[in-house]
Structures are given as C-alpha cells and as structure tokens.
C-alpha positions as a Markdown table, in Angstrom:
| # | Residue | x | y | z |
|---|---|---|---|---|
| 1 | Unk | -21.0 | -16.9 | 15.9 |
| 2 | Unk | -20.4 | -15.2 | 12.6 |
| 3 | Unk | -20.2 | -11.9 | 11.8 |
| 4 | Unk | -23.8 | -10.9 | 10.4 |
| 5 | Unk | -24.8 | -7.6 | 12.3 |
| 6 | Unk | -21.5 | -6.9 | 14.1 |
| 7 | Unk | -20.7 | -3.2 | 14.7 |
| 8 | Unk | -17.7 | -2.4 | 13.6 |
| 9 | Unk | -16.0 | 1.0 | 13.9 |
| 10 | Unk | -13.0 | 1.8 | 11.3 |
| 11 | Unk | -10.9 | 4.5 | 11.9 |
| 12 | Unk | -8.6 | 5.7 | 8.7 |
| 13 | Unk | -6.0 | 8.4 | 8.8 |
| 14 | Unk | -6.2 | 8.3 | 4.7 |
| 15 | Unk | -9.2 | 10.0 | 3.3 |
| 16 | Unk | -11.3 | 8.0 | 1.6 |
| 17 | Unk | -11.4 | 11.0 | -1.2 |
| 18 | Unk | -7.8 | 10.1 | -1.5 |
| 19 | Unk | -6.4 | 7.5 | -4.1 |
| 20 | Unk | -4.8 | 4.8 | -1.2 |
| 21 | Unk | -8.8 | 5.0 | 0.3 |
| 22 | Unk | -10.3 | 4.6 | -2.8 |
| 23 | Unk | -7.6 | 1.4 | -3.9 |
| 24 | Unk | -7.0 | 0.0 | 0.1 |
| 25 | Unk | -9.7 | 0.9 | 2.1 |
| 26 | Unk | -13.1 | 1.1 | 0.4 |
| 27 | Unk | -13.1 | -2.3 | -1.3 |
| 28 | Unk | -12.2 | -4.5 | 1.7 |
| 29 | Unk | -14.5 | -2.3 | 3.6 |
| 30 | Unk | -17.4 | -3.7 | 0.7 |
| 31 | Unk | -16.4 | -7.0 | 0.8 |
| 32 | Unk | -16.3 | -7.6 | 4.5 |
| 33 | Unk | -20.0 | -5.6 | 5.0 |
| 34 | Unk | -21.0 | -8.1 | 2.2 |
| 35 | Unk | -20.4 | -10.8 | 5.4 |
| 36 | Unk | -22.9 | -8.9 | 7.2 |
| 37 | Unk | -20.1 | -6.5 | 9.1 |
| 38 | Unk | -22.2 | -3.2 | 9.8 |
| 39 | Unk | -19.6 | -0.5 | 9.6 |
| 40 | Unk | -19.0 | 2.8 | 11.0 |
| 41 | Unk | -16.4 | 4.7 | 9.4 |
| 42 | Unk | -14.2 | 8.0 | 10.6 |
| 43 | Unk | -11.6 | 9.1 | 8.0 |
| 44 | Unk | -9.4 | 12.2 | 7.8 |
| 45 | Unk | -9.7 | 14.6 | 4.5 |
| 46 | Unk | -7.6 | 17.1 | 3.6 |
| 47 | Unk | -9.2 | 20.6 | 2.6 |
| 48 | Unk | -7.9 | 20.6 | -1.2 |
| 49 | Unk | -9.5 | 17.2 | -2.0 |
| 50 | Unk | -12.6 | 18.1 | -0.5 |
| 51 | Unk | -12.4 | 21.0 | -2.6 |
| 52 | Unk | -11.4 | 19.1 | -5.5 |
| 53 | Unk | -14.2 | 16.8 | -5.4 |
| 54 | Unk | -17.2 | 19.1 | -4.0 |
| 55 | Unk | -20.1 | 18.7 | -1.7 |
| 56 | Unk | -22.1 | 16.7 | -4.3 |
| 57 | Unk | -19.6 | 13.7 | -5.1 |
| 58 | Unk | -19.0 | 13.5 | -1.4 |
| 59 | Unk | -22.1 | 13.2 | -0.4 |
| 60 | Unk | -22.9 | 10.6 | -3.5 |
| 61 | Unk | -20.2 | 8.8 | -1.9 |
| 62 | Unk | -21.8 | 9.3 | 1.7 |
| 63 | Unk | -24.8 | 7.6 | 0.1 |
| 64 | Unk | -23.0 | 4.9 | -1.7 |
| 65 | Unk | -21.3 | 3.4 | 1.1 |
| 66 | Unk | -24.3 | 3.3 | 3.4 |
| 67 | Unk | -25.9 | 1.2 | 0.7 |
| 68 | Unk | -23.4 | -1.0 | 1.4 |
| 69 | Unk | -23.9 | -1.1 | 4.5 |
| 70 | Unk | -21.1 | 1.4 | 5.5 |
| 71 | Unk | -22.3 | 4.7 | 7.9 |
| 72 | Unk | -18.8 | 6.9 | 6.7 |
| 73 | Unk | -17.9 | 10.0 | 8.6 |
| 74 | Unk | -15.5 | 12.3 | 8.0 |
| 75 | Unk | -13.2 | 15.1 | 10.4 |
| 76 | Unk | -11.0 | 17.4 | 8.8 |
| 77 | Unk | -7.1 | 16.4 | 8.4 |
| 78 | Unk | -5.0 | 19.1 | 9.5 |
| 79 | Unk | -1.1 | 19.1 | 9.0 |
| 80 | Unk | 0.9 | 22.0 | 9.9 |
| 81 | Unk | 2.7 | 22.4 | 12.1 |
| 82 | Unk | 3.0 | 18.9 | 12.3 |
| 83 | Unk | 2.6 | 17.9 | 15.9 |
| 84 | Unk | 0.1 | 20.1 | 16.8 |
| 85 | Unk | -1.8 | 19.6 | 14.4 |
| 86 | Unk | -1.8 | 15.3 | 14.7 |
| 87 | Unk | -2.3 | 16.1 | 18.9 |
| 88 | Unk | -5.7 | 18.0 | 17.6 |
| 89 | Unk | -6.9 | 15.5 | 15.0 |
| 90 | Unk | -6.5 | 12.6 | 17.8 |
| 91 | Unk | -8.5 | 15.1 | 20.3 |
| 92 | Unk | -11.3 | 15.4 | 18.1 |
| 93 | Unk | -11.0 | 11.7 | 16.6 |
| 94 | Unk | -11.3 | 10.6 | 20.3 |
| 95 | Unk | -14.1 | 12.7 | 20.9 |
| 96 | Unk | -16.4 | 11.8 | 17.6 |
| 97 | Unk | -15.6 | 8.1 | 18.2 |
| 98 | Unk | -16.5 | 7.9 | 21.7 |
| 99 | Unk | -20.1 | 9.2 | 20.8 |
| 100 | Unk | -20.1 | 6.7 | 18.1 |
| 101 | Unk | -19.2 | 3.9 | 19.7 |
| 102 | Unk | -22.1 | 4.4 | 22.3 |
| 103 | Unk | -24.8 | 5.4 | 20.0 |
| 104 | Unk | -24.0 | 2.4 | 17.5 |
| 105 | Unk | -23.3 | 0.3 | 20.1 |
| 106 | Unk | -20.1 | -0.3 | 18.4 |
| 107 | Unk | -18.2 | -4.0 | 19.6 |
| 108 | Unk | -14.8 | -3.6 | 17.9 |
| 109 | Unk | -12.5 | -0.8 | 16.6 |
| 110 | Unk | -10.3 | -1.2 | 14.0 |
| 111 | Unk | -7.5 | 1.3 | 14.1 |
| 112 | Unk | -5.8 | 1.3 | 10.3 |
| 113 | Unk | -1.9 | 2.6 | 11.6 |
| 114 | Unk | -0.8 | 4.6 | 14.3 |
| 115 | Unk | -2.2 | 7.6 | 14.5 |
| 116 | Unk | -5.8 | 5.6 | 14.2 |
| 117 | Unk | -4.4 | 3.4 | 17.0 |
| 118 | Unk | -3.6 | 6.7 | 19.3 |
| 119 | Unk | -7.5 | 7.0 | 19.2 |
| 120 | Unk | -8.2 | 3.3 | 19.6 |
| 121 | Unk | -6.5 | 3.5 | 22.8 |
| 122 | Unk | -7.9 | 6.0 | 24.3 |
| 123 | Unk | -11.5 | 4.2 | 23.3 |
| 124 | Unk | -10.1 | 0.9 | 24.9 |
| 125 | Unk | -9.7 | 2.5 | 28.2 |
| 126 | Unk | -12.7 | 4.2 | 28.4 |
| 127 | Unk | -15.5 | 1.9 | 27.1 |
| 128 | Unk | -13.4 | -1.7 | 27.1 |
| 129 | Unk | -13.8 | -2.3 | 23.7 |
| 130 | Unk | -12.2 | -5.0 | 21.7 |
| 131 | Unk | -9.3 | -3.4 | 19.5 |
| 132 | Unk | -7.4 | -4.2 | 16.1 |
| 133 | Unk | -4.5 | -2.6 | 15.8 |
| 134 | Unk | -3.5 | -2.6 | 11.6 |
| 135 | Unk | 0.2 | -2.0 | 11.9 |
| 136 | Unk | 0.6 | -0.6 | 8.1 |
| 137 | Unk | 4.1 | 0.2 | 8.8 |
| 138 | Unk | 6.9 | 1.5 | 11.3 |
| 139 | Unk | 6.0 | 4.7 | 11.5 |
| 140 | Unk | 8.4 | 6.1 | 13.8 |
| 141 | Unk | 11.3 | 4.2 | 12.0 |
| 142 | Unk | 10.0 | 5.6 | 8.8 |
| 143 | Unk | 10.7 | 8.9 | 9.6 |
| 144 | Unk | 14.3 | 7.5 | 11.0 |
| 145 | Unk | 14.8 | 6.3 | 7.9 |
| 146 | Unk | 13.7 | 8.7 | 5.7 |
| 147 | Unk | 16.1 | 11.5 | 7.9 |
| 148 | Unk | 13.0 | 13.3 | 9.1 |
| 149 | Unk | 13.6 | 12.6 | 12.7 |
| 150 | Unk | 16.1 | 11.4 | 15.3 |
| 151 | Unk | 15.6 | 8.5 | 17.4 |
| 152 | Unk | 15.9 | 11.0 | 20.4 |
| 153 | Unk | 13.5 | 13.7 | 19.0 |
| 154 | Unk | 10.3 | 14.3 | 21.0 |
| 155 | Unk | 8.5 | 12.9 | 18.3 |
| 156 | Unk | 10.1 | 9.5 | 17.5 |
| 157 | Unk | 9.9 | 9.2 | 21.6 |
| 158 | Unk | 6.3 | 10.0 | 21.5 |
| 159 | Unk | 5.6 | 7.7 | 18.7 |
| 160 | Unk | 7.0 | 5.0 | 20.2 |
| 161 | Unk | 5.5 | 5.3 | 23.8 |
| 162 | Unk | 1.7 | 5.8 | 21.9 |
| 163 | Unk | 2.3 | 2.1 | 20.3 |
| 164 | Unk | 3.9 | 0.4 | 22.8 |
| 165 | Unk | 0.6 | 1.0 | 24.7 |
| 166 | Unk | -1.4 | 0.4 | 21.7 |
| 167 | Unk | 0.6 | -3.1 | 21.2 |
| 168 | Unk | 0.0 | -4.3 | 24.8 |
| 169 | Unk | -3.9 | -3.4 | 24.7 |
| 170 | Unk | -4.8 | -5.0 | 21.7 |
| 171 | Unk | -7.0 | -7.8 | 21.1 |
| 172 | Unk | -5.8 | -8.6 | 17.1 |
| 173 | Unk | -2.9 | -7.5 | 15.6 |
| 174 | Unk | -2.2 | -6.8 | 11.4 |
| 175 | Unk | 1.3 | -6.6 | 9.6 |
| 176 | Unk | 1.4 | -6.6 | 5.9 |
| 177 | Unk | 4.5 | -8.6 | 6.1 |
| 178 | Unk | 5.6 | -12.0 | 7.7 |
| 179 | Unk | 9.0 | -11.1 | 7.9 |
| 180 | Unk | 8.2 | -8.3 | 10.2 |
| 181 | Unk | 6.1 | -10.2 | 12.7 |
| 182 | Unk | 9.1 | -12.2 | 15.0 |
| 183 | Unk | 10.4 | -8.0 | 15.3 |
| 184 | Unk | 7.2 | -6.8 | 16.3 |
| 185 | Unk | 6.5 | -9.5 | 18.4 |
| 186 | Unk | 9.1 | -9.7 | 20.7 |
| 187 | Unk | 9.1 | -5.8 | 21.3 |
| 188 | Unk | 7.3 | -4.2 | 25.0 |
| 189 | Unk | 3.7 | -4.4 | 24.5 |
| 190 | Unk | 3.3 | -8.0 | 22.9 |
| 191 | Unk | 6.3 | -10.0 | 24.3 |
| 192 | Unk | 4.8 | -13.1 | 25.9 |
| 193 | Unk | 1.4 | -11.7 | 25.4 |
| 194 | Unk | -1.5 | -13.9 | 23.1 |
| 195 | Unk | -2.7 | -11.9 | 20.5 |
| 196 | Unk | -4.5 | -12.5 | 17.7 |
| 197 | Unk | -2.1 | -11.9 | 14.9 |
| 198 | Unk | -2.8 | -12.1 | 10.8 |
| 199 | Unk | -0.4 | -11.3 | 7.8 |
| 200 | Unk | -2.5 | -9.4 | 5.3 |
| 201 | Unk | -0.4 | -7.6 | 2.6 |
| 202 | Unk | -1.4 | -4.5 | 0.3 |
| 203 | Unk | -3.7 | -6.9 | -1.7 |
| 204 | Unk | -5.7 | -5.2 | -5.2 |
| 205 | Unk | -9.0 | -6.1 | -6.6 |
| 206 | Unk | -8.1 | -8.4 | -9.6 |
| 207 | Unk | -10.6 | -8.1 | -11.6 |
| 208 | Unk | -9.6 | -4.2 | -12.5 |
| 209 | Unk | -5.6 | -5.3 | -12.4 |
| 210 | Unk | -5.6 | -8.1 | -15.2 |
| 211 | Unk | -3.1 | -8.6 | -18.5 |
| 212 | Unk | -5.9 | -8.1 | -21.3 |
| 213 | Unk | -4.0 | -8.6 | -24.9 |
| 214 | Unk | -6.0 | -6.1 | -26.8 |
| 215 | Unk | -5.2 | -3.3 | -24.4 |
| 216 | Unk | -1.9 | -4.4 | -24.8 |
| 217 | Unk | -2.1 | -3.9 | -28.3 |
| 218 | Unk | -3.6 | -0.6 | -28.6 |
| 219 | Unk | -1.7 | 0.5 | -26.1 |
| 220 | Unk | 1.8 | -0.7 | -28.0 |
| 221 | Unk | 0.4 | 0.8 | -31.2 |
| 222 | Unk | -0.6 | 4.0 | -29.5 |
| 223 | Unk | 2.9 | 4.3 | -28.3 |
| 224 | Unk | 4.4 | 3.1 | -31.1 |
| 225 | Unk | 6.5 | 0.1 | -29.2 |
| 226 | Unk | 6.9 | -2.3 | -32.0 |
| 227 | Unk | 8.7 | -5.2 | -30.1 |
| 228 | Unk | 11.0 | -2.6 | -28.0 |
| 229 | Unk | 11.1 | -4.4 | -24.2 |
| 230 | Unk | 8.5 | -1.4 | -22.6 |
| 231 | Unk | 9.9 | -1.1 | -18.7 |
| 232 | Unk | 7.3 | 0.2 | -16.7 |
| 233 | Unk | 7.6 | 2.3 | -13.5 |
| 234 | Unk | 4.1 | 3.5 | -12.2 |
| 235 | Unk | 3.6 | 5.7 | -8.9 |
| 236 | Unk | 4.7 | 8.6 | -7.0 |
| 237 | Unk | 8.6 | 9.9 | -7.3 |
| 238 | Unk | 10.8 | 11.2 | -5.2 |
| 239 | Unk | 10.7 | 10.3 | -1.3 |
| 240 | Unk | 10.6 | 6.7 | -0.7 |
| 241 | Unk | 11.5 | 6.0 | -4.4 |
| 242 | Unk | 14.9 | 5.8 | -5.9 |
| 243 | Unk | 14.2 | 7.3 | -9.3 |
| 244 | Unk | 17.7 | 8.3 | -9.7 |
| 245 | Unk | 18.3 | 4.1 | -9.4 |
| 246 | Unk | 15.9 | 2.8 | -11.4 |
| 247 | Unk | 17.0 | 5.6 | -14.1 |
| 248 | Unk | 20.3 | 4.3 | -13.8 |
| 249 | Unk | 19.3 | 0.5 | -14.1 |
| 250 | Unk | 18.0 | 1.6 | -17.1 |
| 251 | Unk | 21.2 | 3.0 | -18.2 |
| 252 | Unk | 22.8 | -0.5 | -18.1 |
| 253 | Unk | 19.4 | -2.2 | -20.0 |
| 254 | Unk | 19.7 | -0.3 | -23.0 |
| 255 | Unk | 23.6 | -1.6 | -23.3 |
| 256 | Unk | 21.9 | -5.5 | -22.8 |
| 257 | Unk | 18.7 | -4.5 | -24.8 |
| 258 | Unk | 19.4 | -1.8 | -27.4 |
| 259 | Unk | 15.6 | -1.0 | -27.9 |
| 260 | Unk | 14.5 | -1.0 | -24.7 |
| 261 | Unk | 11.8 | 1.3 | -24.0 |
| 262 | Unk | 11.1 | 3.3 | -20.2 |
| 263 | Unk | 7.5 | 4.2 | -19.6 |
| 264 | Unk | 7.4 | 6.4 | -16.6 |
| 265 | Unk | 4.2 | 6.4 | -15.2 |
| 266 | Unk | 3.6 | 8.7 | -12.7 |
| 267 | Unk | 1.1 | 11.5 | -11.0 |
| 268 | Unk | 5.0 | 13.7 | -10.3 |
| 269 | Unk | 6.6 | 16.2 | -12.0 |
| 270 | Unk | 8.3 | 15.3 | -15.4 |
| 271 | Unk | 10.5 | 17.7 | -15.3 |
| 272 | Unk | 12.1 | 16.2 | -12.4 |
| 273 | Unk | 12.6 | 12.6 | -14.8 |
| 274 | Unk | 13.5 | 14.4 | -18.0 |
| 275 | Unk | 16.7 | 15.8 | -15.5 |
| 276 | Unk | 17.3 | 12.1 | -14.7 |
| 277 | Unk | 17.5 | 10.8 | -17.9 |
| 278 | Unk | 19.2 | 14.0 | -19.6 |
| 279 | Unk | 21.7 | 13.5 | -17.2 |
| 280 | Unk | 22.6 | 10.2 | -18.4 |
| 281 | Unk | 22.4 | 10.8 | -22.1 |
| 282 | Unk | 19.3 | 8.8 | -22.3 |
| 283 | Unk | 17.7 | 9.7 | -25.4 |
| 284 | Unk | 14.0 | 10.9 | -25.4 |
| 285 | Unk | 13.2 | 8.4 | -28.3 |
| 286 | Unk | 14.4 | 5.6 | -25.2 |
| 287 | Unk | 11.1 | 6.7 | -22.9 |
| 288 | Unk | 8.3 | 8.2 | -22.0 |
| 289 | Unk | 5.9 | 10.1 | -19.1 |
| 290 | Unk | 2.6 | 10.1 | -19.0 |
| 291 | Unk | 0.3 | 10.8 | -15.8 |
| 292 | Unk | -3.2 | 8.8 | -16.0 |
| 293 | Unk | -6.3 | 8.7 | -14.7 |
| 294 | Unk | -6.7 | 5.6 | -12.4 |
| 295 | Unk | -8.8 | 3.3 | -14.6 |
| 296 | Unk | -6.4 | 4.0 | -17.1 |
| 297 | Unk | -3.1 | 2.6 | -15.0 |
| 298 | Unk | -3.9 | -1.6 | -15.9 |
| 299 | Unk | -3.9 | -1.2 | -19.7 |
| 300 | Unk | -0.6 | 0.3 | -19.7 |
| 301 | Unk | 0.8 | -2.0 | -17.4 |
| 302 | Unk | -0.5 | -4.7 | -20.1 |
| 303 | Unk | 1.6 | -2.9 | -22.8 |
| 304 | Unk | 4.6 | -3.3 | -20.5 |
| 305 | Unk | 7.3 | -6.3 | -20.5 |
| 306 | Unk | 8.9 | -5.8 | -16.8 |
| 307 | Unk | 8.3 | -3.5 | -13.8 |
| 308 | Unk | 10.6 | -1.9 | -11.6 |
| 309 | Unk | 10.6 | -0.3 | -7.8 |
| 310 | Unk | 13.3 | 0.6 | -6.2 |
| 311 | Unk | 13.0 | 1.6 | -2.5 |
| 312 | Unk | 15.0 | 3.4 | -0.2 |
| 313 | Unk | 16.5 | 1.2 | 2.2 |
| 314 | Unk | 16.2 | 0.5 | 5.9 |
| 315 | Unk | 15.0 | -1.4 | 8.4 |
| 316 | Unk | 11.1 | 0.3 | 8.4 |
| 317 | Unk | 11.3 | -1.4 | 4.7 |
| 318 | Unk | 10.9 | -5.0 | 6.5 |
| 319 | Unk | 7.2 | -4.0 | 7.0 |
| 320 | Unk | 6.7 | -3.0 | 3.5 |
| 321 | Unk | 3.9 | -4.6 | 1.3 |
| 322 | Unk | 4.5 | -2.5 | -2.2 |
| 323 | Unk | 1.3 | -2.4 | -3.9 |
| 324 | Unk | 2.6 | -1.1 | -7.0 |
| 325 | Unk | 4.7 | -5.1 | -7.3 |
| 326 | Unk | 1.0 | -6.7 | -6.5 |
| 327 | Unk | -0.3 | -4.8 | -9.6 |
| 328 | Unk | 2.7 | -5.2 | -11.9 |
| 329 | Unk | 1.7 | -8.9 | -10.9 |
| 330 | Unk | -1.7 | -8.6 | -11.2 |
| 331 | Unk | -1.2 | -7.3 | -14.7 |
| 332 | Unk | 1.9 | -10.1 | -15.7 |
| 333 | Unk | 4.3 | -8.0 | -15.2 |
| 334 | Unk | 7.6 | -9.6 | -13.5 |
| 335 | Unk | 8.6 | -7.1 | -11.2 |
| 336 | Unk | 12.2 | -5.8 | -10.6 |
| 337 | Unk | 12.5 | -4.7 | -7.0 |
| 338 | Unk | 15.6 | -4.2 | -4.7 |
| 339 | Unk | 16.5 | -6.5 | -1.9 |
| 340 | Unk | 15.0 | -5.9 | 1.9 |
| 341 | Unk | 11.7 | -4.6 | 0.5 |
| 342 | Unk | 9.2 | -6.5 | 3.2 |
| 343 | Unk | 8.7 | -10.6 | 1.7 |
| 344 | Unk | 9.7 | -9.3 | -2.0 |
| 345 | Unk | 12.6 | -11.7 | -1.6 |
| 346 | Unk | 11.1 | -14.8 | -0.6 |
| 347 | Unk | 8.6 | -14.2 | -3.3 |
| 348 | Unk | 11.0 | -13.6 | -6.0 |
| 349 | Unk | 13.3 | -16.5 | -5.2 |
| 350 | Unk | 10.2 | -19.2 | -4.3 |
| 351 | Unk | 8.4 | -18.6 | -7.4 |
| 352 | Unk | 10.5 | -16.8 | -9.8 |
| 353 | Unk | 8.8 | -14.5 | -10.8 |
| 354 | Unk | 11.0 | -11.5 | -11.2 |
| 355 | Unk | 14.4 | -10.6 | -10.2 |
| 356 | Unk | 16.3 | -8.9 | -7.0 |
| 357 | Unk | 18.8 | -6.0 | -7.4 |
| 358 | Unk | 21.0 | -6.9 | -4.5 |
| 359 | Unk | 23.5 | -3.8 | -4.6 |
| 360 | Unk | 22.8 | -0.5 | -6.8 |
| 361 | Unk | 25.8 | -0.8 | -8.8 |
| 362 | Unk | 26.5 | -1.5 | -12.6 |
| 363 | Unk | 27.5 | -5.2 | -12.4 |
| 364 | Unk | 24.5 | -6.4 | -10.6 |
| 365 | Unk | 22.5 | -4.1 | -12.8 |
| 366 | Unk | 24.3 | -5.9 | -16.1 |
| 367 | Unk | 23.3 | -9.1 | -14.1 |
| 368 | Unk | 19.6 | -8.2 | -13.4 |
| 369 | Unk | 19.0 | -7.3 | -16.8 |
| 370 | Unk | 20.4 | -10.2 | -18.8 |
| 371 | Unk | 18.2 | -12.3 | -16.5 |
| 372 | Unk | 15.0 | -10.2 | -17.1 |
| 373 | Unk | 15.4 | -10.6 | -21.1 |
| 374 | Unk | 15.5 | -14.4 | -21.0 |
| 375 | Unk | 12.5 | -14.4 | -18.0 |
| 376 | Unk | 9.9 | -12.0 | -19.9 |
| 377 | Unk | 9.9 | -13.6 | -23.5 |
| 378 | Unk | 9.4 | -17.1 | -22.0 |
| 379 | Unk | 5.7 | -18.1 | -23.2 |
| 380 | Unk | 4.6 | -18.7 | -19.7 |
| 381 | Unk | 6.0 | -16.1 | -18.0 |
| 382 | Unk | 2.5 | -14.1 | -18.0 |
| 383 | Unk | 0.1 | -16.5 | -16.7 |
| 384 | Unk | 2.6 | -17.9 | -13.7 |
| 385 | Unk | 3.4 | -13.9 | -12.7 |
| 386 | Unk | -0.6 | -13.7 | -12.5 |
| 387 | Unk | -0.6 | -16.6 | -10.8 |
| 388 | Unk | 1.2 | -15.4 | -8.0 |
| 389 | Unk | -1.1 | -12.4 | -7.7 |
| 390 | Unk | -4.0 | -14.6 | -7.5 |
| 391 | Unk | -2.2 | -17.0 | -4.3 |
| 392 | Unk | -1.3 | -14.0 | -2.5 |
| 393 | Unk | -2.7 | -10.7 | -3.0 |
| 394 | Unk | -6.3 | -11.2 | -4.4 |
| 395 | Unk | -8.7 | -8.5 | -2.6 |
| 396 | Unk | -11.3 | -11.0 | -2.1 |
| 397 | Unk | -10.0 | -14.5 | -1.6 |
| 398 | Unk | -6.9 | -13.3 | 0.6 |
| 399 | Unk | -7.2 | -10.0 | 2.3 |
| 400 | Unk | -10.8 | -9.7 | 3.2 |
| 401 | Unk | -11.0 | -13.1 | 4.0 |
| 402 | Unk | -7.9 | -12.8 | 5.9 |
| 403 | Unk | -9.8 | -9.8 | 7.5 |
| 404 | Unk | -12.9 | -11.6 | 8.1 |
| 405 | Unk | -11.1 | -14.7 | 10.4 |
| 406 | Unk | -9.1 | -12.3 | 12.7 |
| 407 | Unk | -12.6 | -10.0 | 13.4 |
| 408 | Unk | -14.2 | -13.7 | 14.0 |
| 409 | Unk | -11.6 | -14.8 | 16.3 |
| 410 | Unk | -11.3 | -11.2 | 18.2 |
| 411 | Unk | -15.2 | -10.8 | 18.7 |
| 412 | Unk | -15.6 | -14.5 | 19.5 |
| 413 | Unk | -13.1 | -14.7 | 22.3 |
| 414 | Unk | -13.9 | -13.8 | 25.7 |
C-alpha cells in the first residue's frame, strides 16, 4: 500500500512563521503531500512573529498550504519561565491533537524533537496510534553542553525520563546523523527493541542553493573583491557558534593569504564581530557584515571561495546535521568545519571536499589554511563540492524520499 490519502498529523515545536519552518519543515511537508500524504499540521508561534507578519500573510499561508494538501494549525509558543511554560504548551498541544486525531481520523504522528514527542506520547497511549519520533538532537545534553543545566537538575532528569518513554513507544525512529544512531540505539527505550530507524540529515532545496557565476560576479564587483580569497561565514552568532574561533582562524589566513577577504553574514549584532576583529588588529578593509534577506543568502555564498563553522564542542554535537555546511555545499563552497560536528568528518575525509580543524590553535590553523588555498583554486573543486550536496542532502531525492520509505514501512506494518 502506498501512501495516497494517508492522514498524517505533524507536530513542530518551530513556527512555521519562523526561518528553520520556512527552510526545514514546509518544503519536505510539500514534497511528501505531493505523494498523496494528507497532512495535519500543529506548530508553535511566538507572539512577535505573529506580530511581525500579521493576520493577512498568515492566513495567506493558512491557504497556501491547504492547497497543498496541508490543513496547518497553529497554538501559541510560550517561553518564560521556562518550564512552566513548555509543561503548558504540551497540555494544550495534547489537548488540540487528541481532537484532531479523531476528527481526521489521523493514522500516524510525527513528532519533529522532543517536546513534539512529549505530546506524541501522550497521543500513543490514549488512541494507539502509530508514532515517529524525529530525534533532531540531544536535547537534554544540549543544554549540558551548552552550561545551561546540570545533569542532576529537575529538568535534564525530566527530559530524559519524557524520551526514554518516547524511544520505547515508537514505531519509526529519525536521527540526522549515522554516527549518532549505535548511541541512541543502545540506550533504555530502544535496546533490543525493532524499530524502524532512517538517517535523514538537515537536507536544502537545491534548486534555491546553487553556484550561479553571474551572481558571483555581481556580487564580487558589488563588493569590490577583485581576486581576494572571500571567506564566508553565514548564520546566527554567539551560542553554539565559536565566532571568537573562526575570527581567529582568520587571523592565521591572512598571514597564508595576504588578501584574504571575511564576509560575515549574519542576522546578529555587528557590533559584537567588529569587537572580534578589532581585537585582533584585523583591518576593516580585510571584511565585511552584512545581514540579508533569505533569497538573497545563495548569491553571496556564490561570491565566496570557502566556508567556515565552528561549533562548540561536546558530545550532543554527534547528533548534529549543520545546515549552514549543506548550503555552503550546495552553493560550491568547501566548507571549513571543526572536528566532532555529527558525520562532517567522514564527509570531509571520504570525498574531500573541505578541510577539518582538529584543535583550535595556531598550527593547525596555519595547517588548515595552506590546504584550503591549494583545494579552492583547483578547477574542479566547484562542481565535485556540489556534487556532494546533490548525493546527500538534496531535499527532494534524499530527505523526503527518505521520509517517504520510513512513513511506508511504519503504516504498513502491523
């Protein structure tokens, strides 16, 4: 049996008003209702972007999706104070859900992370319905990691209790990485058990992320690049992202690559990456920070040479899919990323397409850099990054279809 007119209830802690819905959840939601998949979907928006966007785009959006096929709901997303307010938004997701799942007759919930899974759960128990749980990362080793809790807080404990019996209930199960799998699968809730299991990572629709030359062009020419190497860091700072480390990588590039060129672009303050490089002498003529508009994001990343990400490390980064490496990819970009970072390292060292930082320190840095220059200006280098992309994190041909097997094996087995 395919998948034409199966109900399908998704579940999304990210508001679909929000960037990472717009870029990770909408399009595989398209693609897989183009299989037939009739979806019902509950996300959580926060009060400022509904503001932001107004009552008239969201309901243009309401009416977009449910010409594709997609019935979208949302609840308000409430955050402070932190607990209490995640305890209410699972109260009332359970509630909405369970009158959705018995007036769409909904056969499987897909619960995208774990506080979507909390609510999954609870609809498991009740009604016996079949349940994917879309681990999208540790979350309660995150916040280890990141020195927001302590492995004996209430909260880590709590976190971990909610997906053990989320794990040991489910009928499929989704990691963005493989390296994170043998973990997860030998931990309480899926030890010995037989679970439909799929590795889909942060894939991007390719035909928005793609090297075009004449971007590349005007974009040099707008800049005023020349042939200066153009690094390129693009995303969020601070947090998770070692801007500090990738400023100082840069540090030891210029001494390797006298004209190099560092195009920060990000949504975050720039006062916060003028600090960084005035602190290390950098000269403002040596980069640039410019915060765009979505659409705008792939025909910078064509006027780049290299991209970089450096993550914090820790063991929650073995779960990591980057999404900003699948678009420096995407674009032709070979991506400098630090060791540890999810399957970054087998990816880099099976097809060579970009280098590892293995230690933040100078040498390696001198090291990394030296490689990168010989690696961008070979003629090739552009269509085998884009290759990559295309094998392993094309929207269409690998996540959704990836998708699309694991709902076919979970609703087809008894």
């Amino acid at each position: 049996m395919g998948l034409e007119g199966r109900r399908v209830l998704y579940i999304s802690y990210t508001g679909m008003l929000d960037p990472l819905g717009q870029s990770q959840v909408l399009p595989y939601l398209r693609e897989l209702a183009k299989r037939g998949i009739r979806f019902t979907l509950i996300s959580f928006e926060r009060p400022a972007t509904l503001a932001d966007f107004g009552l008239g785009k969201c309901e243009a959006l309401r009416h977009q999706l449910a010409a594709a096929n997609i019935t979208w709901h949302w609840l308000r997303y409430h955050q402070k104070p932190s607990l209490p307010a995640t305890a209410y938004d699972v109260a009332a997701g359970i509630r909405f859900a369970l009158a959705l799942v018995k007036r769409d007759q909904i056969e499987l919930v897909h619960a995208r992370s774990h506080i979507p899974a909390t609510i999954a759960l609870a609809l498991k128990k009740r009604t016996g319905i079949k349940m994917i749980f879309d681990v999208r990362g540790l979350m309660a080793e995150e916040y280890v990691d990141a020195e927001h809790w302590q492995q004996k807080s209430i909260a880590y404990r709590l976190t971990k209790t909610m997906e053990r019996r989320a794990l040991a209930v489910s009928d499929g199960v989704v990691t963005l990485t493989e390296k994170i799998w043998p973990i997860i699968s030998s931990w309480d809730g899926l030890r010995s058990r037989n679970v439909e299991h799929s590795v889909i990572p942060c894939c991007i629709d390719l035909d928005s992320f793609t090297f075009n030359a004449a971007d590349r062009e005007r974009r040099r020419r707008e800049l005023n690049l020349g042939d200066r190497f153009t690094l390129i860091y693009s995303g969020s700072i601070g947090g998770w992202y070692l801007s500090e480390k990738m400023a100082d990588f840069f540090v030891q590039l210029l001494k390797c690559i006298g004209n190099a060129y560092f195009l920060w672009l990000t949504p975050g303050d720039p006062k916060v990456i003028t600090s960084l490089m005035n602190e290390r002498s950098i000269n403002p003529t040596h980069y640039l920070i410019k915060k765009l508009a979505p659409a705008d994001v792939p025909s910078y990343l064509s006027a780049g040479d290299a991209g970089i990400a450096f993550y914090k490390p820790g063991f929650s980064k073995l779960a990591t899919s980057p999404v900003k490496v699948s678009e420096y990819l995407a674009c032709g970009l070979p991506p400098i990323i630090n060791t540890g970072i999810g399957d970054s390292d087998a990816l880099a060292k099976k097809f060579n397409v970009g280098s590892l930082v293995n230690e933040f320190n100078s040498q390696e840095y001198d090291r990394v850099a030296a490689e990168m220059e010989k690696l961008v200006y070979h003629p090739e280098v552009r269509a085998r990054v884009r290759a990559v992309a295309e094998s392993l994190f094309d929207l269409r041909r690998v996540g959704a279809k990836r998708y699309a097997s694991l709902y076919e094996r979970v609703l087809n087995r008894n």
